[in-house]
C-alpha positions in Angstrom: -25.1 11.1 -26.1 -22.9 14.5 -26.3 -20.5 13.3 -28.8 -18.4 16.7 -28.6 -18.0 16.0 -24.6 -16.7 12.5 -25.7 -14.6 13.6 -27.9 -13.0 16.5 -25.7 -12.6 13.7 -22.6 -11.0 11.3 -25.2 -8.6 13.5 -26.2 -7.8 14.9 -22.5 -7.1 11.3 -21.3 -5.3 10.8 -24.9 -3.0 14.1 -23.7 -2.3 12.5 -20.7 -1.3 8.8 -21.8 1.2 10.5 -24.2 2.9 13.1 -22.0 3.4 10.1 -19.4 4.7 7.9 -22.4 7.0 10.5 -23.3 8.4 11.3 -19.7 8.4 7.3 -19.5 10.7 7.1 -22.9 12.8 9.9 -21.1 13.6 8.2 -17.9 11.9 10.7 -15.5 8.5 9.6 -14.8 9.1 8.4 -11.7 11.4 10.2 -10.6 9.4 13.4 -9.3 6.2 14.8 -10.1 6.9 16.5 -13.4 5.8 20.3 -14.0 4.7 19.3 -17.7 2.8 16.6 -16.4 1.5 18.4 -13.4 0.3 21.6 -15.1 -1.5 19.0 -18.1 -3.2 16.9 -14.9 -4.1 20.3 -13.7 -5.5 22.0 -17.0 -7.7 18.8 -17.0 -8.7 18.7 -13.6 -9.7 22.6 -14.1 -12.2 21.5 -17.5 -13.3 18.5 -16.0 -14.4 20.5 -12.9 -16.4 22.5 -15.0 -18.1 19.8 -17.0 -19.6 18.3 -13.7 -20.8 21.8 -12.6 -22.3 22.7 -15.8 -23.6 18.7 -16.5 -22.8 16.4 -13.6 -20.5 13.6 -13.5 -19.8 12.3 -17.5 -20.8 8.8 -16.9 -21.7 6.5 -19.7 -25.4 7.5 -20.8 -24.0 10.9 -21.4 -20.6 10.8 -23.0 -20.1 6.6 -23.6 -18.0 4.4 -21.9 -15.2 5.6 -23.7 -15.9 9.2 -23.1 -16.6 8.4 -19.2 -13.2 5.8 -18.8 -11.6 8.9 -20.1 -13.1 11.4 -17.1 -12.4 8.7 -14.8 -8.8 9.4 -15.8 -8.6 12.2 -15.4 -10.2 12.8 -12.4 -7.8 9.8 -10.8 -4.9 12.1 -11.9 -6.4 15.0 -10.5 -4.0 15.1 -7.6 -3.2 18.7 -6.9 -7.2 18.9 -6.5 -8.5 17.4 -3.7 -11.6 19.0 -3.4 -12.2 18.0 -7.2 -11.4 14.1 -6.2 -13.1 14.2 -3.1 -16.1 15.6 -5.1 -15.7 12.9 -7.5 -15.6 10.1 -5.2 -19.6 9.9 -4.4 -20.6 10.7 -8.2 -18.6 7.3 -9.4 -20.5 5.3 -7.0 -23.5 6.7 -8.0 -23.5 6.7 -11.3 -25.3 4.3 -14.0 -22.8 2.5 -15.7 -19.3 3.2 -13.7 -17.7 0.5 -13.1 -17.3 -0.3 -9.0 -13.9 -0.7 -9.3 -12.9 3.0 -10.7 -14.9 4.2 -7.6 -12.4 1.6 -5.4 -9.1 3.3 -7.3 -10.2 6.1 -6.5 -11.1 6.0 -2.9 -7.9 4.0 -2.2 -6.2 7.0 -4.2 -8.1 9.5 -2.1 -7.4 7.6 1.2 -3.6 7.0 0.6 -3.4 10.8 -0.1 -5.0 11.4 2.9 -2.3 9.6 4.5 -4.6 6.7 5.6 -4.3 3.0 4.9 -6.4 1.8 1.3 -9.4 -0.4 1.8 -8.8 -2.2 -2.4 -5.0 -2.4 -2.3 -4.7 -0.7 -5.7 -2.0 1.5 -4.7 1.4 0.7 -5.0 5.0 2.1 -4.7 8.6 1.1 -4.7 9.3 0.5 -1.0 12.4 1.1 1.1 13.4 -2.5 0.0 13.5 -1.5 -3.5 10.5 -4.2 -3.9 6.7 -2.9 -6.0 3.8 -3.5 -3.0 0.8 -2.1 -2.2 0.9 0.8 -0.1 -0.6 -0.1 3.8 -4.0 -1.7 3.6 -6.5 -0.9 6.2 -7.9 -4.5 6.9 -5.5 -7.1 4.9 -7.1 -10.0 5.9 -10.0 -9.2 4.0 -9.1 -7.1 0.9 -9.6 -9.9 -1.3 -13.5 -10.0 -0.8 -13.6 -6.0 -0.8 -11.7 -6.5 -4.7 -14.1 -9.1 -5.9 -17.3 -7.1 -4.3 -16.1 -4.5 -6.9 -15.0 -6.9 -10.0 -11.1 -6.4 -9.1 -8.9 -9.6 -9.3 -7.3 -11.3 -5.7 -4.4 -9.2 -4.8 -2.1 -11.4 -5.3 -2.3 -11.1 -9.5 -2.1 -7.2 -9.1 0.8 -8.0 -7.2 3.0 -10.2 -9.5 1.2 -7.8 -12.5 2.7 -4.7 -10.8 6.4 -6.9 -10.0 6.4 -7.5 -13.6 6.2 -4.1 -14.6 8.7 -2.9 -11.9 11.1 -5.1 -13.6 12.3 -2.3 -15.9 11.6 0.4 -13.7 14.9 2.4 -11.9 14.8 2.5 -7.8 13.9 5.7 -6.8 15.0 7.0 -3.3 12.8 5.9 -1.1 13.0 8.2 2.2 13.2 11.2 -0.8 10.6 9.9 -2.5 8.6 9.6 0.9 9.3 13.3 1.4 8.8 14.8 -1.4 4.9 12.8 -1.6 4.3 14.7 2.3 5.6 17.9 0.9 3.1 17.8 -1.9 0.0 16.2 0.2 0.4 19.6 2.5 0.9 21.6 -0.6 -2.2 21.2 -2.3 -4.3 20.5 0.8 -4.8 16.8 1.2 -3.4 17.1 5.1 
């Protein structure tokens, strides 16, 4: 195991945990997607790129599962790098160790990016009612089967887990919000 490489992912998924605690404590995490927190997601995305070109994907018999949870991070929050996720996407699946379900979050992230519906239902937003739900799944009726096929709970305890958090959370404005997540997409390539 490359301890240093488990240490450096720690500490990049460490970086990012506290700059969206601190823009949380703030009051303007959700609001829009921050620059501080963008140009950290993109300094990670950048060094993370590089590990997998220069070692593959940091899974667990390289780095630990703490060391690859972290990668997994970051790569998830990698969202002005689509190539970088895309990339990602087929190395999580394949690798020893991963679990199935970061591979599902991040397919449903890539595909909701994309502008297509999620297969897991693990995305979620504020929608024009004001109301936490998953973002449009692609086949409803069976989502729960595709979550347990990759150890995620029924849909309906992320649900009422995601409500719960909401709770606290202030309404954004949803058509601006809606905008400003298309403006971005095109931005950085995803459409």
């Amino acid at each position: 195991m490359d301890q240093a490489l488990a240490h450096e992912l720690i500490a990049m998924a460490a970086e990012d945990l506290r700059v969206r605690e601190e823009l949380d404590r703030a009051g303007v995490l959700n609001e829009t997607y921050h620059p501080v927190m963008r140009a950290m997601h993109e300094r990670n995305a950048d060094r993370l790129a590089a590990i997998i070109a220069e070692r593959g994907w940091p899974g667990p018999d390289l780095v630990g599962a703490e060391g690859s949870r972290a990668a997994w991070l970051v790569a998830q929050h990698a969202i002005s790098r689509p190539a970088l996720m895309r990339a990602v996407l087929p190395l999580l699946t394949e690798a020893n160790g991963v679990p199935r379900a970061d591979a599902a979050r991040m397919e449903d992230r890539i595909r909701v990016f994309e502008g297509r519906k999620q297969k897991y239902g693990t995305a979620f937003d504020f929608d024009e009612h004001g109301e936490m739900n998953p973002l449009p799944i692609e086949e409803s009726g069976e989502v729960d089967r595709y979550r347990a096929d990759v150890g995620l709970p029924p849909l309906a305890e992320t649900v009422a887990e995601n409500r719960r958090w909401a709770e606290r959370e202030p309404r954004p404005d949803y058509h601006a919000k809606r905008a400003e997540a298309e403006a971005f997409a095109r931005e950085v390539g995803w459409r």
